[in-house]
C-alpha positions in Angstrom: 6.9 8.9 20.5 6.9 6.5 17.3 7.2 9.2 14.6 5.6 7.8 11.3 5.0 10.7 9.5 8.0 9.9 7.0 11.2 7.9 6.4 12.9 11.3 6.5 12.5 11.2 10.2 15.6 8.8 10.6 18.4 9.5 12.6 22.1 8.2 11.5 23.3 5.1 12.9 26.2 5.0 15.3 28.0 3.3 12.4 26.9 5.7 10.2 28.1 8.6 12.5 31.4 6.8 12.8 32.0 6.7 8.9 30.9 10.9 8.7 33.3 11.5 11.3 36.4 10.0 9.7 35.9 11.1 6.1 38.6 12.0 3.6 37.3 15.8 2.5 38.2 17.9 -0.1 36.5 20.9 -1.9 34.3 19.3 -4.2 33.5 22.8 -6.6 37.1 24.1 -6.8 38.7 20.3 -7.2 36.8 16.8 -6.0 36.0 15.2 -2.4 37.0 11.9 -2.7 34.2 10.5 -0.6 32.5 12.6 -2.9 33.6 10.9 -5.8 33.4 7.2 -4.2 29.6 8.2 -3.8 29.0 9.2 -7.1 31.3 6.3 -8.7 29.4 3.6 -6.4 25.9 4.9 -7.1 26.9 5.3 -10.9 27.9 1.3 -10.8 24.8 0.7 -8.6 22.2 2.3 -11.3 24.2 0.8 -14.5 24.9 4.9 -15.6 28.4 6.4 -16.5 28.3 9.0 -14.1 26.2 10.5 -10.9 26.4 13.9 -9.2 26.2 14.1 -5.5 23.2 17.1 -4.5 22.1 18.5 -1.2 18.1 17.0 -2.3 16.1 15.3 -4.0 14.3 18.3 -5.6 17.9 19.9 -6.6 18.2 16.2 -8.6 14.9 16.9 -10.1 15.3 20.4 -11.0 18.6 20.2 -12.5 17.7 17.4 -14.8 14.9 18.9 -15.9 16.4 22.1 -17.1 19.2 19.6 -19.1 16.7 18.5 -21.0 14.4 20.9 -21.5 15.2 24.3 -22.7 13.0 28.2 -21.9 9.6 27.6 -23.3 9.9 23.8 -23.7 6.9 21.4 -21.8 7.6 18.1 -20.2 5.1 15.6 -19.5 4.3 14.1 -16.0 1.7 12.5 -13.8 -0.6 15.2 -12.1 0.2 14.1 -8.4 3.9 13.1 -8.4 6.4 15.1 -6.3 7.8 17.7 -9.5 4.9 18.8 -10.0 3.3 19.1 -6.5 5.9 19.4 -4.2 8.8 21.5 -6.0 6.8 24.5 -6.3 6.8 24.9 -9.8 10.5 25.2 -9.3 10.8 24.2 -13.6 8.8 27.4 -14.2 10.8 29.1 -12.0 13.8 28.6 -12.4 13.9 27.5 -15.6 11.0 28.5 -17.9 9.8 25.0 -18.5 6.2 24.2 -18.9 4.5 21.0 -17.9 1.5 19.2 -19.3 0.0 16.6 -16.3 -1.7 13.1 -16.5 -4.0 11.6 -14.1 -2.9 8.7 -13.3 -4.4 5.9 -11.2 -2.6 5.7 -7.8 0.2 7.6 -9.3 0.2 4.8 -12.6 0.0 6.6 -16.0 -0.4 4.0 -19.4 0.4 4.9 -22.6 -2.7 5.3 -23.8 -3.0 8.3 -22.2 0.1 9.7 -23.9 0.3 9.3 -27.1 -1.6 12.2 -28.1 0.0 14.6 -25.9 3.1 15.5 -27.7 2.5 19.1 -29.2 3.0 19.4 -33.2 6.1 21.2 -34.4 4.9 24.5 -35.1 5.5 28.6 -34.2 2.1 28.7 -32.2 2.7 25.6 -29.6 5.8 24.8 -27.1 7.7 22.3 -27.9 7.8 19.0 -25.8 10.9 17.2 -25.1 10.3 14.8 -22.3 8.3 12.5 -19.8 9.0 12.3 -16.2 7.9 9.3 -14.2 7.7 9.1 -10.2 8.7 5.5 -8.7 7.9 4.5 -6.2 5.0 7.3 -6.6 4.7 8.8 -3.1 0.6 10.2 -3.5 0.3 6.6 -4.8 0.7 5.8 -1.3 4.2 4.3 -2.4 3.0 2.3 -5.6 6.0 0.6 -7.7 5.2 1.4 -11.2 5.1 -1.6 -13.5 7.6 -2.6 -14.8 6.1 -3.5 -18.3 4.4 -0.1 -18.2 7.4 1.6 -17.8 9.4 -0.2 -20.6 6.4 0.2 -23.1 6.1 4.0 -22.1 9.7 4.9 -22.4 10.1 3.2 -25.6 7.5 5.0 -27.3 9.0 8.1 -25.5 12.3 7.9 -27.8 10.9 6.6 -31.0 9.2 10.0 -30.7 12.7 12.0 -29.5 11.4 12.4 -25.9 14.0 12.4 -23.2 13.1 10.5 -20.1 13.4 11.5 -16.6 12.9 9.1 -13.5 12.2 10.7 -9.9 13.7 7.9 -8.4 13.6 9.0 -4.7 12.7 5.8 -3.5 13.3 3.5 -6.5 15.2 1.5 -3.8 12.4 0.2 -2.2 10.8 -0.4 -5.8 14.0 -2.8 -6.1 13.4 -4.7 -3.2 9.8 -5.1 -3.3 10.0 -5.8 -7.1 12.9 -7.9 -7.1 13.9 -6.4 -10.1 17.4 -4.1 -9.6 18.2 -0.9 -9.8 19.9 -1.0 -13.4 17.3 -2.9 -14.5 14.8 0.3 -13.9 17.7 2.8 -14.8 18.6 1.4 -18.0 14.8 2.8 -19.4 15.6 6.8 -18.6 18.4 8.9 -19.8 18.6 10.6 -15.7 17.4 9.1 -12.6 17.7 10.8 -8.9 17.5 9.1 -6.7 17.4 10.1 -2.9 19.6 8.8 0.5 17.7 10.5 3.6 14.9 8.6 3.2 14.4 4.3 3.0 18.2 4.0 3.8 18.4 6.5 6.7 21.1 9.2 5.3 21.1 12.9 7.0 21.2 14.0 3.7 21.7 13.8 -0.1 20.4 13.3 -3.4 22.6 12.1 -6.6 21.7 12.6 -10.1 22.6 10.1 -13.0 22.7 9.6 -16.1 25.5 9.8 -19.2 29.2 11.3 -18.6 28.3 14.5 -21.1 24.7 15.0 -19.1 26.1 14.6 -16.2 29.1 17.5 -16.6 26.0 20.1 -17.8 24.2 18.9 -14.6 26.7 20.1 -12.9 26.8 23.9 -14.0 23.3 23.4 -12.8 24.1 22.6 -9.6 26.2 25.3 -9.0 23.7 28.2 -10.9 21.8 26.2 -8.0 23.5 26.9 -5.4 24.2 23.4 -4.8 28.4 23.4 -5.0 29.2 22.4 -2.0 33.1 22.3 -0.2 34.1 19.5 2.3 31.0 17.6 1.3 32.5 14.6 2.3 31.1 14.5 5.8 27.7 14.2 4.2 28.2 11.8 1.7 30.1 9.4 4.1 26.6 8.8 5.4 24.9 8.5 2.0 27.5 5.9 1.1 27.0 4.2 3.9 23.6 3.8 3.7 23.9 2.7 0.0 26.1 0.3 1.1 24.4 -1.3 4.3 20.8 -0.3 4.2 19.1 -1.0 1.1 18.3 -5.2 1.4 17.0 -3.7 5.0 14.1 -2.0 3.3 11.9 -5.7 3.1 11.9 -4.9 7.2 10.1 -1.6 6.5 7.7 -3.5 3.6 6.6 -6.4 6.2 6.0 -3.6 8.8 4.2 -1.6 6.6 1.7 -4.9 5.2 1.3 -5.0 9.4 -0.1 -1.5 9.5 -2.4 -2.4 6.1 -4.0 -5.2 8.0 -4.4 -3.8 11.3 -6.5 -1.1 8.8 -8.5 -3.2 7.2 -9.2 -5.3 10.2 -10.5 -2.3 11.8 -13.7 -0.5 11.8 -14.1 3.6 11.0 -11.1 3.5 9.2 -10.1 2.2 5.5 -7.0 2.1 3.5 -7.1 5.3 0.6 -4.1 4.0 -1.5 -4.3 0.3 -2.1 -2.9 -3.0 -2.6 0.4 -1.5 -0.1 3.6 -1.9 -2.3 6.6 -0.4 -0.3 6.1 1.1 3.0 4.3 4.3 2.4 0.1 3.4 4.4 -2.3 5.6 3.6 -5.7 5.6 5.2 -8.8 7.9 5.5 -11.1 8.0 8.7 -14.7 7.7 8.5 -16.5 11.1 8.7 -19.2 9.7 11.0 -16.0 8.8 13.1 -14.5 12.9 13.5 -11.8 14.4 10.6 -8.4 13.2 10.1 -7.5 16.2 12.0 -8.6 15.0 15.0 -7.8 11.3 14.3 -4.1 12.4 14.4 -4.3 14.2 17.3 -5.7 11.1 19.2 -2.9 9.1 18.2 -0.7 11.5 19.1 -1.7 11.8 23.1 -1.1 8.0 22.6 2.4 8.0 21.5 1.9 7.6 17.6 2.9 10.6 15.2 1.2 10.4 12.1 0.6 12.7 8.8 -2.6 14.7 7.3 -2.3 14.1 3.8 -4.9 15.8 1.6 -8.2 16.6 2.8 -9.2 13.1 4.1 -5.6 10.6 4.2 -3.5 9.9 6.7 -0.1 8.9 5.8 2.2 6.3 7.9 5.9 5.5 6.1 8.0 2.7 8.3 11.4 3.0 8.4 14.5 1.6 10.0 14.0 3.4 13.2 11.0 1.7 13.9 11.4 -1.9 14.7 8.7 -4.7 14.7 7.2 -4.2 18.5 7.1 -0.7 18.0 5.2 -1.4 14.7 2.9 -3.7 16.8 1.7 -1.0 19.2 1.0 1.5 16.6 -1.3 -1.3 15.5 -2.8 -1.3 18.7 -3.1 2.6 18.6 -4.8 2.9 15.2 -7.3 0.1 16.7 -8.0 2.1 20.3 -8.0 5.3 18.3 -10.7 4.1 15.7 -12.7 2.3 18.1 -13.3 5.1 20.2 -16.5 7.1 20.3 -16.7 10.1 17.8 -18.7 12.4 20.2 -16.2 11.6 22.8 -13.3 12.7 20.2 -15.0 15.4 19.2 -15.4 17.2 22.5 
């Protein structure tokens, strides 16, 4: 089976394994793990930050940043499809008693335009909002990079207005490759950035948050009312070092592969690309309705050999990865074609 339905799918390389299994561990909530700490001080250096904090996920990063900034009652602002807000269950409300006021954005993109009304006036009758949270790459976007201009122009008028700024930065390293512009570069616009290891570079697990040294120490009383203290956390963030280390230039392997699958799409009738130009290496297609329902498209592909993802009520989503190489890509190409090509009756019975 070629498994595309994410780059969480990844299994750790031998070389990966071999790094986990000879760790230095210590307890990293009564003391420090020093693999620990190399993590943290090597994806500190790697996003330009003082300091980073080593998480079980991505939506731990999220959460616990969020509730630094934002106090009980307060509202953050963020686009109306990006992984917070659809994905974390409401996790700020939760947990933390934090409102949120959405954008629709095009492809995952806001513009300032859209914002600059949307701060709330300082008074007893409205909450108060303190920050703005931006997705990149944006994975509903079908894995758009934000641009870069947009991002500097929206941030800046997000402090001259006291707003705290929050990047979900899950896979900002494919936005770096594709972009060509580093990961500093990006991070030097936010006052906390997560950013995510089990998925582009292939990490079992892991998620670090960073930002400045005094953000970073009240992050991590969050992690722990989070349940996110963990001991000999070493043996985990071997791998996540690892991959920062020897996977990242890699991801321009998963981009070409993805730009494969794009053409193969629009080369092919019944089926169309739903998210478009392809930055990274999220594809994201809808099926024809005359053809059948994405239900049934994936199901085709899957007695072929090809697993792929529903993703709302007409997508399909495809993410390459390193576990995927180019000939596998190639018949997945040749899937999608049989599959659309086929008759819908036939599929349909």
């Amino acid at each position: 089976m070629i498994d595309l339905r994410s780059d969480t799918v990844t299994r750790p390389t031998a070389a990966m394994r071999q790094a986990m299994a000879h760790a230095d561990v210590g307890d990293d909530v009564i003391d420090i793990d020093p693999t620990v700490r190399r993590l943290e001080e090597r994806t500190a250096e790697v996003l330009g930050t003082e300091a980073a904090i080593f998480m079980p996920s991505g939506s731990m990063t999220n959460q616990v940043g969020i509730r630094v900034h934002c106090g009980r009652g307060d509202e953050f602002i963020c686009e109306a499809n990006c992984h917070v807000y659809t994905y974390e269950q409401g996790a700020y409300a939760q947990l933390s008693g934090i409102a949120t006021r959405t954008v629709e954005g095009e492809s995952g993109v806001m513009r300032l335009d859209q914002l600059r009304d949307l701060i709330r006036p300082e008074n007893d009758h409205s909450v108060r909002t303190r920050l703005i949270a931006l997705e990149n790459t944006h994975n509903r976007g079908g894995g758009r990079i934000l641009p870069f201009d947009e991002v500097q122009s929206i941030c800046a008028w997000a402090h001259a207005n006291g707003l705290r700024r929050h990047l979900d930065g899950a896979r900002l390293w494919n936005a770096a490759v594709a972009s060509g512009v580093d990961e500093a570069s990006w991070s030097a616009h936010f006052d906390s950035i997560s950013v995510c290891f089990s998925k582009g570079l292939g990490a079992p697990v892991g998620s670090c948050l960073a930002g400045g040294r005094d953000f970073i120490r009240e992050a991590r009383r969050g992690r722990k009312l989070f349940g996110g203290g963990m001991r000999q956390a070493g043996i985990i963030a071997a791998g996540a070092l690892y991959a920062l280390e020897h996977h990242r230039s890699r991801l321009a392997d998963d981009h070409e592969h993805a730009q494969l699958l794009a053409r193969t799409i629009d080369e092919t009738p019944n089926i169309r690309l739903q998210a478009a130009p392809v930055d990274t290496n999220i594809v994201v297609f809808e099926v024809d309705p005359q053809w059948g329902t994405p239900k049934q498209f994936v199901q085709e592909l899957a007695d072929l050999g090809l697993a792929v993802m529903p993703f709302g009520p007409r997508g399909i989503r495809m993410v390459t990865h390193l576990d995927v190489n180019r000939q596998q890509i190639g018949k997945a190409c040749d899937m999608l074609r049989v599959v659309a090509r086929l008759n819908s009756v036939s599929v349909a019975t």
